[in-house]
C-alpha positions in Angstrom: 20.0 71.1 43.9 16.7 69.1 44.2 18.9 66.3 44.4 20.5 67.3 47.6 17.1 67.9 49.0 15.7 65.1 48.0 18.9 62.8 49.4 19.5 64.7 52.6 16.1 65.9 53.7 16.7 65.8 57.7 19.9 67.5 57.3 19.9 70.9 58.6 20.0 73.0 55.6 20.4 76.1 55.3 20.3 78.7 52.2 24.0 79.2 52.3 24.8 75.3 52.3 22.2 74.6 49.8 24.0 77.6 47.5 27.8 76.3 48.2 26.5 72.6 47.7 25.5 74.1 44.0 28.5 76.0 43.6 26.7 79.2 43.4 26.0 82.4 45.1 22.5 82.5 47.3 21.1 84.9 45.1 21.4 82.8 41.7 20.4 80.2 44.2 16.8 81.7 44.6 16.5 83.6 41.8 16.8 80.0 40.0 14.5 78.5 42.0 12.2 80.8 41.6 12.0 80.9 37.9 11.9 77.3 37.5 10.0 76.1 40.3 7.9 79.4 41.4 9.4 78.6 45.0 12.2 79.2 47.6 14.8 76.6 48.4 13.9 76.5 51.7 10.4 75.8 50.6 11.2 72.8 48.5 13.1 71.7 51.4 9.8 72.1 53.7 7.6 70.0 51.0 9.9 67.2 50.8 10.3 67.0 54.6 6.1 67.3 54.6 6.0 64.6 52.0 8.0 62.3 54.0 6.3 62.9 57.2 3.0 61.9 55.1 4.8 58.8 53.8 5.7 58.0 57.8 2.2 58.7 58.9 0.3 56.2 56.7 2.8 54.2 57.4 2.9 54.0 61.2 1.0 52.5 63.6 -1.0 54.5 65.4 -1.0 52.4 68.6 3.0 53.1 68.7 3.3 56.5 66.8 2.4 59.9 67.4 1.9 62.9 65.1 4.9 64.5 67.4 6.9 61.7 66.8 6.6 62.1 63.1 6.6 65.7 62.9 9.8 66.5 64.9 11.6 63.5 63.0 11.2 65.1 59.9 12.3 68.9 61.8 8.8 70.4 62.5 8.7 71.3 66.1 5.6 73.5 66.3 3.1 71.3 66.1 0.0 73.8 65.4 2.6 74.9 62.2 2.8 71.7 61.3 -0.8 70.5 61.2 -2.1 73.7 59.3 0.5 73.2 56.7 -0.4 69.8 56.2 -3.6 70.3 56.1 -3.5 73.0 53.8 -1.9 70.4 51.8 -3.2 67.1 52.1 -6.5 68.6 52.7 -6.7 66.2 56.2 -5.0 66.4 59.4 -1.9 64.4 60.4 -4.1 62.9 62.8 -6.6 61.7 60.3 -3.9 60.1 58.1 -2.1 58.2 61.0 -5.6 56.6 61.6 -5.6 55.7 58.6 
């Protein structure tokens, strides 16, 4: 399922698709998740989208790119959200790391 994730990551996902995409019920869905990765589906999803939008930021240039930009690309739309998860994270703000 990682897979999926990790191939589709600006798809819209949602628990239900992630479970038929597996070929099993929500509940084994999480419960598996859980036990092998201490997370959510959805919350694996949300650190590979973060991950990406890091990859983006140090990538970009910051006379052409905004954190916004970079953030709703990768389907973070509250920007406050955004920046105190990444942060919590990366231990720096988006802003920070698209300075470079």
């Amino acid at each position: 399922m990682l897979a999926a994730i990790e191939a589709e990551p600006g798809r819209a996902w949602r628990l239900a698709d992630l479970a038929g995409t597996a070929g099993v019920s929500a509940r084994s869905l999480q419960e598996a998740f859980q036990r092998e990765l201490g997370s959510t589906p959805l919350e694996q999803l949300r650190l590979v989208r973060l991950t990406r939008a890091r990859r983006d930021l140090q990538a970009a240039d910051p006379g052409t790119t905004s954190v916004t930009d970079v953030a709703a690309r990768w389907g973070f739309f509250h920007l406050g959200r955004f920046s105190q998860v990444y942060r919590e994270t990366y231990r720096e703000l988006p802003s920070q790391t698209l300075a470079g």
